[in-house]
C-alpha positions, -999 to 999 in steps of 0.1 A, spaced: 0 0 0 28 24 9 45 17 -24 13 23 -45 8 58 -28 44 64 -34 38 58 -69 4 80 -77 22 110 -62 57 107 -83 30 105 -115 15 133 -100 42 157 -94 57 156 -126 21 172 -140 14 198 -112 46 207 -88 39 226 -61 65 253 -34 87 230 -17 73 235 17 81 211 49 61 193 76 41 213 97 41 243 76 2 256 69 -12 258 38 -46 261 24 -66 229 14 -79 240 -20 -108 217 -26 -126 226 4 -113 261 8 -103 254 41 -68 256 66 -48 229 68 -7 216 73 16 196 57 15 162 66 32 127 54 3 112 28 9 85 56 -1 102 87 -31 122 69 -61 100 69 -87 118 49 -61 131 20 -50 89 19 -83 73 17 -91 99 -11 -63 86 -32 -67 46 -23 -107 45 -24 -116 76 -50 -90 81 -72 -86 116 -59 -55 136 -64 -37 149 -37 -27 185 -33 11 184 -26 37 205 -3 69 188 -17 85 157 -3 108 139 25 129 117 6 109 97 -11 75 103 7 51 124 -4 41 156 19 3 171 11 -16 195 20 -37 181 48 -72 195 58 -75 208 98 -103 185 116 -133 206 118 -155 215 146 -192 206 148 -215 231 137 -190 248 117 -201 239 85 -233 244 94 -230 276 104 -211 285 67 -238 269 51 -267 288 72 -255 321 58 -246 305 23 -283 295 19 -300 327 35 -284 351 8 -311 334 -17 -334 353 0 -345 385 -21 -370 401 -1 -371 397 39 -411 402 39 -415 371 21 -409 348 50 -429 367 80 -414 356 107 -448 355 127 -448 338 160 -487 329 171 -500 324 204 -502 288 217 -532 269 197 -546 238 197 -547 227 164 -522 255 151 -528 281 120 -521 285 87 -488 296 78 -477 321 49 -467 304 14 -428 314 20 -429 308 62 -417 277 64 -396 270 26 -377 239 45 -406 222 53 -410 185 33 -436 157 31 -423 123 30 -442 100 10 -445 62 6 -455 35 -22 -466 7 -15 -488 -14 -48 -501 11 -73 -484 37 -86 -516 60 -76 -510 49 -38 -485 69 -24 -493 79 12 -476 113 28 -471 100 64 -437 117 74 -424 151 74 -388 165 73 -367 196 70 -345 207 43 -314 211 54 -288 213 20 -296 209 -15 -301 174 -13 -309 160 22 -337 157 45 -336 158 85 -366 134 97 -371 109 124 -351 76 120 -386 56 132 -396 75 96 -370 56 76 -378 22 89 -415 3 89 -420 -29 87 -462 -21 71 -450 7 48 -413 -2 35 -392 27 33 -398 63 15 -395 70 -21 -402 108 -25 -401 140 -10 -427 173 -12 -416 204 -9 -426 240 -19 -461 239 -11 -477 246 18 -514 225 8 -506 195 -2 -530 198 -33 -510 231 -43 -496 221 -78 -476 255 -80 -441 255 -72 -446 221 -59 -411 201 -61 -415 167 -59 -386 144 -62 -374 104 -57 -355 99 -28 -320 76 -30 -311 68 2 -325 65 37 -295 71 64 -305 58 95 -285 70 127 -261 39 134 -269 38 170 -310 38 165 -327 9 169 -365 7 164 -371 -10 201 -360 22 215 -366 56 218 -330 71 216 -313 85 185 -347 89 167 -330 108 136 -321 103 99 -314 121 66 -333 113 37 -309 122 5 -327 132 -25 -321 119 -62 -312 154 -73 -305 188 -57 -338 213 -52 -343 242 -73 -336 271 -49 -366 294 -42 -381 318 -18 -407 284 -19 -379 263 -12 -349 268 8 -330 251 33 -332 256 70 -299 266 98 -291 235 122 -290 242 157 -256 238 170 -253 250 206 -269 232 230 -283 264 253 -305 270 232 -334 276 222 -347 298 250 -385 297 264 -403 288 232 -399 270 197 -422 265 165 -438 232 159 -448 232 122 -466 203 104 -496 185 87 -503 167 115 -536 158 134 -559 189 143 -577 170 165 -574 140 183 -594 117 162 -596 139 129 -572 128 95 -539 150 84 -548 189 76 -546 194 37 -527 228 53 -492 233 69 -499 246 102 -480 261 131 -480 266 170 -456 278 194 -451 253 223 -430 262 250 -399 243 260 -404 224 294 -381 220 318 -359 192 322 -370 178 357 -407 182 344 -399 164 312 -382 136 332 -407 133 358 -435 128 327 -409 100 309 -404 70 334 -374 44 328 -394 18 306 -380 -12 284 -381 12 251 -368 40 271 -347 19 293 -325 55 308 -354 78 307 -349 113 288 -312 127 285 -313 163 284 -283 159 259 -304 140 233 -342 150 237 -359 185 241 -397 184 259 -419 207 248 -457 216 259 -478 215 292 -497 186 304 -527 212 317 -530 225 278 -522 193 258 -507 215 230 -474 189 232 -493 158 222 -475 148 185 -498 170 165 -473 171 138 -463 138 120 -431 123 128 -399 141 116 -412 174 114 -390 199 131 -388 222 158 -373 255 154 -361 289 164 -363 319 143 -324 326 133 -314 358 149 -275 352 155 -263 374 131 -276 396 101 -290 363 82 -328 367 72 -358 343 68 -339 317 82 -351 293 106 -330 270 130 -339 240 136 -337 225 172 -355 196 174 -370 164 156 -404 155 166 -397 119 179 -426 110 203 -445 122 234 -477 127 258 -485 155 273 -447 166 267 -440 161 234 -403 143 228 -381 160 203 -346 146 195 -324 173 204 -303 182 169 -270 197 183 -260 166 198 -264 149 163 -244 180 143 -207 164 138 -229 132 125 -255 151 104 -224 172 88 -202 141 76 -233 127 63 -244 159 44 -211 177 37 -184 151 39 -159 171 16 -157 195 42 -147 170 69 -109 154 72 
């Protein structure tokens, strides 16, 4: 193996010769703009495992004897990317007063949103038989050109197989205007979920091609700090409007405070599916026992979000939670502590 790297990088060289530099020098990793240092091809893992496994070119500093030296990419930090790629995606916004930001009293069954309000939110739909039968019985958020965030328990039924498309750009689901809809290619299921359980309920849905970019359809900001959100969040889905009643035809929306932990806890007793209770780190309660507003009225995967107020990006949402399960207190699996794993899914160029 040494011997073959050895080899790729002399044929290299002789087409593309870089500044002599030495180990440890920086440099700047040009395929995904970002710092890095000169490293031995053998002690840089990503930059290796680039040239072995994808045929990939290395960016050279020089060598050390006869081993190559390349320009190796810093590890990144969690939520770093995410953070580039929240301010990346709100500059497609042309007019702030298309989103309306509009936060609505606490509501049963929610309200209607604005067209542009919500441009992340996605239907996940399932075929089973006919062509004609496709059920929408999941919901999602846009986070990149190409992926979904929804609920793992989404991506795995044993009744309706796993998802084939996504909806998005509409806020009625009989809306034929600006409506994207579009096959999905893989399900990505967290490695550590299993379906008995109700911990790392969370999984990216990656679509066949990237979405057209609209005011109609945009992605979403990932929360990446876990102190927030503060007080209250934004449940937003086509969920139940009443107990017994089918799906509304109509995105809807409802602010639901966040509960305290020690409430939460007390609600969520050690069970076989739930066999440490909830863990502040991966769930987030939200809603009152005394008001029943928290009671899964959105489908599963929808998210939970905070309007985007970190710094001058517009019409941008962050998204907080996963709607997972819950009575009284709905459960939402809490997105920061997934963001290192949702990032080298999503964006794994920008990763080492």
């Amino acid at each position: 193996m040494h011997k073959f790297l050895i080899i790729i990088v002399n044929v290299i060289l002789v087409k593309n010769i870089y500044p002599q530099r030495i180990i440890g020098n920086s440099c700047t990793h040009e395929r995904s703009n970002s710092p890095g240092v000169c490293k031995l091809l053998t002690h840089c893992k990503r930059i290796r495992d680039e040239v072995v496994f994808s045929y990939e070119l290395p960016q050279t500093c020089g060598f050390q004897g006869t081993q190559p030296i390349v320009c190796c990419p810093n590890p990144r930090q969690p939520g770093s990317i995410s953070e580039t790629k929240c301010r990346e995606y709100s500059s497609h916004t042309k007019e702030e007063q298309l989103c309306g930001h509009n936060i609505v009293k606490r509501v049963l069954g929610g309200i209607p949103i604005g067209r542009t309000e919500f441009p992340h939110m996605a239907m996940i739909g399932f075929q089973t038989g006919s062509s004609d039968n496709l059920r929408w019985l999941c919901e999602g958020s846009l986070i990149s050109e190409q992926y979904i965030l929804t609920a793992a328990d989404c991506l795995i039924s044993e009744t309706d197989g796993e998802p084939t498309v996504v909806l998005l750009g509409v806020t009625n689901l009989n809306d034929t205007n600006k409506r994207q809809e579009i096959k999905i290619v893989t399900n990505v299921v967290h490695p550590e979920y299993k379906n008995v359980s109700r911990y790392h309920d969370i999984g990216l849905v990656k679509l066949e091609k990237p979405i057209e970019m609209s005011s109609y359809v945009r992605p979403a900001c990932l929360n990446t700090h876990f102190d927030s959100p503060v007080g209250a969040a934004v449940a937003t889905g086509w969920g139940l409007t009443h107990y017994a009643e089918n799906n509304s035809e109509h995105l809807l929306k409802v602010t639901l405070d966040i509960a305290k932990y020690d409430l939460c806890k007390k609600n969520y007793e050690v069970t076989s599916n739930l066999s440490r209770g909830i863990i502040n780190d991966m769930h987030i309660c939200t809603g009152r026992d005394e008001d029943r507003t928290g009671i899964c009225q959105t489908c599963a995967g929808g998210p939970l979000q905070i309007y985007h107020n970190n710094d001058p990006t517009l019409c941008m949402y962050d998204i907080v939670g996963v709607t997972s399960f819950g009575r009284g207190c709905s459960i939402n699996t809490r997105v920061s502590h997934y963001i290192k794993w949702i990032e080298d899914v999503v964006w794994p160029e920008s990763g080492q």
